[in-house]
MDAnalysis code that builds the backbone (N, CA, C; Angstrom):
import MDAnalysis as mda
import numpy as np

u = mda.Universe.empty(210, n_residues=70, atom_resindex=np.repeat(np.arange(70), 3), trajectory=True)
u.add_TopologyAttr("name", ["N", "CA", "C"] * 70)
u.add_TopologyAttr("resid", np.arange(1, 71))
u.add_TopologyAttr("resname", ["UNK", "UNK", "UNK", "UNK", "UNK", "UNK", "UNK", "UNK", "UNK", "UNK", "UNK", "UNK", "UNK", "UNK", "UNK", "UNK", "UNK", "UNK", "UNK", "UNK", "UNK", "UNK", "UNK", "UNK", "UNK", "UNK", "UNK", "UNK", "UNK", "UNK", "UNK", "UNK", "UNK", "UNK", "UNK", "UNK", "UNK", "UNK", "UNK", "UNK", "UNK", "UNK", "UNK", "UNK", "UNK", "UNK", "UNK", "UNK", "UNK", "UNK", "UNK", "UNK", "UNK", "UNK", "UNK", "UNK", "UNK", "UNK", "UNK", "UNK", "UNK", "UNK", "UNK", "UNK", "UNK", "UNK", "UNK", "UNK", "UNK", "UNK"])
u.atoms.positions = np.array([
    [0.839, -1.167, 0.000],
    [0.000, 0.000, 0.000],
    [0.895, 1.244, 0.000],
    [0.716, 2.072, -1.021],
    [1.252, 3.296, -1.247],
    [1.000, 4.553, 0.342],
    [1.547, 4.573, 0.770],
    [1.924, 6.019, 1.658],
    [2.014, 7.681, 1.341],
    [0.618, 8.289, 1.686],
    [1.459, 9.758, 0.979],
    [2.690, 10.502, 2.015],
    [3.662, 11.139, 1.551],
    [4.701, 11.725, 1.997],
    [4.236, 12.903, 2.457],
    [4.946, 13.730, 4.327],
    [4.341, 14.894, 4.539],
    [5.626, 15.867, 4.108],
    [5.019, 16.835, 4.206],
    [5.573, 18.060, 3.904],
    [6.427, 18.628, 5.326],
    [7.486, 19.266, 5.344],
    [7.861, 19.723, 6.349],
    [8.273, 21.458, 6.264],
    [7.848, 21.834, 7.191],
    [7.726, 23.385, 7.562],
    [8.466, 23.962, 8.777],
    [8.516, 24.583, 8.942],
    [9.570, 25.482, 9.782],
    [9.378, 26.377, 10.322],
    [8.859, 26.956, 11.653],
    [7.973, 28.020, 12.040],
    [8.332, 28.538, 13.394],
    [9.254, 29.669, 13.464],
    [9.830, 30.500, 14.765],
    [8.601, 31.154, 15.331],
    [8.655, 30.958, 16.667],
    [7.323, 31.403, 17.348],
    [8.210, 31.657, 18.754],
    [6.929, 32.878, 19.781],
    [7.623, 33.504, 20.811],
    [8.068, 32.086, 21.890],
    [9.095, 32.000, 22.392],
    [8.788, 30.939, 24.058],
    [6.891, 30.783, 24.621],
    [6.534, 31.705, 24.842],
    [5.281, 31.629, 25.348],
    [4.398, 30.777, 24.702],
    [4.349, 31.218, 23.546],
    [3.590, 30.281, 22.273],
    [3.941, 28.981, 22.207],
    [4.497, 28.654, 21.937],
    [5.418, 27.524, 22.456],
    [4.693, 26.761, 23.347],
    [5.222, 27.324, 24.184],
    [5.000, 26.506, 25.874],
    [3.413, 26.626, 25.585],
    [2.626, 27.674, 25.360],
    [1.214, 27.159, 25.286],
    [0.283, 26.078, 24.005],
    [1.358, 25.722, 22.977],
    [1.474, 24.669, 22.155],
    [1.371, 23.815, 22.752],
    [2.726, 23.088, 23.333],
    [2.885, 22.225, 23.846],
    [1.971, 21.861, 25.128],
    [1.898, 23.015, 25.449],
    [0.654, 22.786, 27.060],
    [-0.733, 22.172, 26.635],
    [-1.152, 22.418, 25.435],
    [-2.342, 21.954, 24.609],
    [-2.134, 20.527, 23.929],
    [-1.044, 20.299, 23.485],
    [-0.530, 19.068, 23.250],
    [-0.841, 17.727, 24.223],
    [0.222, 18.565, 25.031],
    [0.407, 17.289, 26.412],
    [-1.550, 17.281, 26.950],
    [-1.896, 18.301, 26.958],
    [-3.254, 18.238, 27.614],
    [-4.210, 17.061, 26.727],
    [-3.787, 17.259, 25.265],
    [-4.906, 16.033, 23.934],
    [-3.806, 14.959, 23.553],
    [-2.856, 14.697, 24.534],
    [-1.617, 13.182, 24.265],
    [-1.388, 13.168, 22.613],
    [-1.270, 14.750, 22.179],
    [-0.547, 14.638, 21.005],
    [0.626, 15.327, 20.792],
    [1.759, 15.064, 19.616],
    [2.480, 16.028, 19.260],
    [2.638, 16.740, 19.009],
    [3.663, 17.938, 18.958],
    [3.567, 18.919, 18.677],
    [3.018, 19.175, 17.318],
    [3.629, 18.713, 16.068],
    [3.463, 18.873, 15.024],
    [1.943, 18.135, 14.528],
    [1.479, 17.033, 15.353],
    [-0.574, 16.671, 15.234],
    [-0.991, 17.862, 16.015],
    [-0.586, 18.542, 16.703],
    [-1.498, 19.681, 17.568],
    [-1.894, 20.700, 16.268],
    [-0.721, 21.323, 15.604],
    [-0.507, 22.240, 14.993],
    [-1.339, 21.664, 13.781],
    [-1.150, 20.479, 13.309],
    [-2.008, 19.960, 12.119],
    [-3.616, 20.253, 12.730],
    [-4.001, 19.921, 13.772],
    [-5.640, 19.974, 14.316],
    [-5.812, 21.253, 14.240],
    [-4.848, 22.305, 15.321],
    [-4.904, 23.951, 14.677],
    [-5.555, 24.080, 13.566],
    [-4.760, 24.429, 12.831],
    [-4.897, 24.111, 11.434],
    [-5.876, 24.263, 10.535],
    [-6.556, 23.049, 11.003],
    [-7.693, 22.319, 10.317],
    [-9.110, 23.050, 10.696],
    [-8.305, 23.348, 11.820],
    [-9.686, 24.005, 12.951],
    [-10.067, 25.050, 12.941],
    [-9.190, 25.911, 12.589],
    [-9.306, 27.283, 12.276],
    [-9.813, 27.297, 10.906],
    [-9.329, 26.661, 9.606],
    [-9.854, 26.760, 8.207],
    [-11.411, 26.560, 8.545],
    [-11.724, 25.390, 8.828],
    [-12.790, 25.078, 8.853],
    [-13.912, 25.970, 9.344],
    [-13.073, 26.581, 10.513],
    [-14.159, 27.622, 11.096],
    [-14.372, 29.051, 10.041],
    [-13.297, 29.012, 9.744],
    [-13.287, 30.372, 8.674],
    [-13.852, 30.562, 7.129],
    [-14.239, 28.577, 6.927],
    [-14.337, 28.592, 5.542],
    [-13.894, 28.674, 4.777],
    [-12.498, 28.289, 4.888],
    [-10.993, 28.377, 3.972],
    [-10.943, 26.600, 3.666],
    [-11.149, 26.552, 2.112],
    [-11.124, 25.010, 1.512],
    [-10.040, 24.384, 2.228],
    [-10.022, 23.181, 2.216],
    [-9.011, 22.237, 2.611],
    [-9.555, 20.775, 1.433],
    [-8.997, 21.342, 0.442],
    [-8.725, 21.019, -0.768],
    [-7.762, 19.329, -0.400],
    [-8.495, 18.142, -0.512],
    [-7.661, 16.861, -0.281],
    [-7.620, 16.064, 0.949],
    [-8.654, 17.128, 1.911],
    [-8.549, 16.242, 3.173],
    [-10.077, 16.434, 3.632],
    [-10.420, 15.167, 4.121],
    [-12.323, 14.446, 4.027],
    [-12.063, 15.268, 5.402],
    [-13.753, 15.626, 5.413],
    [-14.166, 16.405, 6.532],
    [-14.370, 15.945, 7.561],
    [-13.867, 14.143, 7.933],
    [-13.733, 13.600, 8.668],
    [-12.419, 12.971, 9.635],
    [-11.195, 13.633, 8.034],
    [-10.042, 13.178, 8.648],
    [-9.565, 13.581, 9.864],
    [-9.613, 14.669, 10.588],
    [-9.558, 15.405, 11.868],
    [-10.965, 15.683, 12.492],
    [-11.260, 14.857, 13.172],
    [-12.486, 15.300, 13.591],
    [-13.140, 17.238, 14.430],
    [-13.925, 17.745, 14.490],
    [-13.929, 18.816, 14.578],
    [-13.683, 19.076, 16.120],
    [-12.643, 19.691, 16.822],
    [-12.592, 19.888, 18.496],
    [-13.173, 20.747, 18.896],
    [-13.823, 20.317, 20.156],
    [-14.444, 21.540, 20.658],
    [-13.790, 22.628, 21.288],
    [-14.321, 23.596, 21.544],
    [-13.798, 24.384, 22.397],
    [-14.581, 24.361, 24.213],
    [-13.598, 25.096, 24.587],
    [-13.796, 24.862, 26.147],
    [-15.147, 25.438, 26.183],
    [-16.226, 25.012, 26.841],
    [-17.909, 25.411, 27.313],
    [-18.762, 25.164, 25.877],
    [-17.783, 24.858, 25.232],
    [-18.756, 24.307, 23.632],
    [-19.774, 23.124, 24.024],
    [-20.681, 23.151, 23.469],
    [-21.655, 21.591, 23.396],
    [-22.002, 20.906, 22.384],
    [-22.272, 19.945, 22.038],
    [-22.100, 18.841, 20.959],
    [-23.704, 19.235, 20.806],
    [-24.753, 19.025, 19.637],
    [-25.955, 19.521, 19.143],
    [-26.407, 17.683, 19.675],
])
C-alpha cells in the first residue's frame, strides 16, 4: 500500500507560544506537530478556507472549552 509523503515546515514562534502549544498538546496526548495539524484544520474550517484533499472527517472537529455537541 502506497503512503502519501508529509511536507515539512519550519515556524519560529515567541517561548510563550510555544510553551502554550505544547501545554495543549500534552493536555490532547498529542504532538507537537498533530497539535498544529488539528490547529490548522480548525481554524480553516471555522473560517471557511477550503481544505482542498482532506475528508471532513479526517480530523475530527474539536471543541472548544464550554462548547456543546448539538
Amino acid at each position: 500500500m502506497a503512503t502519501s509523503k508529509t511536507e515539512v515546515i519550519s515556524v519560529r514562534v515567541e517561548p510563550p507560544i510555544k510553551e502554550a502549544l505544547q501545554v495543549a498538546a500534552n493536555l490532547e496526548m498529542r504532538s507537537l506537530a498533530n497539535m498544529v495539524e488539528v490547529m490548522v484544520v480548525a481554524y480553516c474550517r471555522s473560517q471557511g478556507y477550503p481544505l482542498t484533499g482532506i475528508p471532513s472527517d479526517a480530523l475530527p472537529a474539536t471543541l472548544t472549552r464550554g462548547s456543546q455537541v448539538d
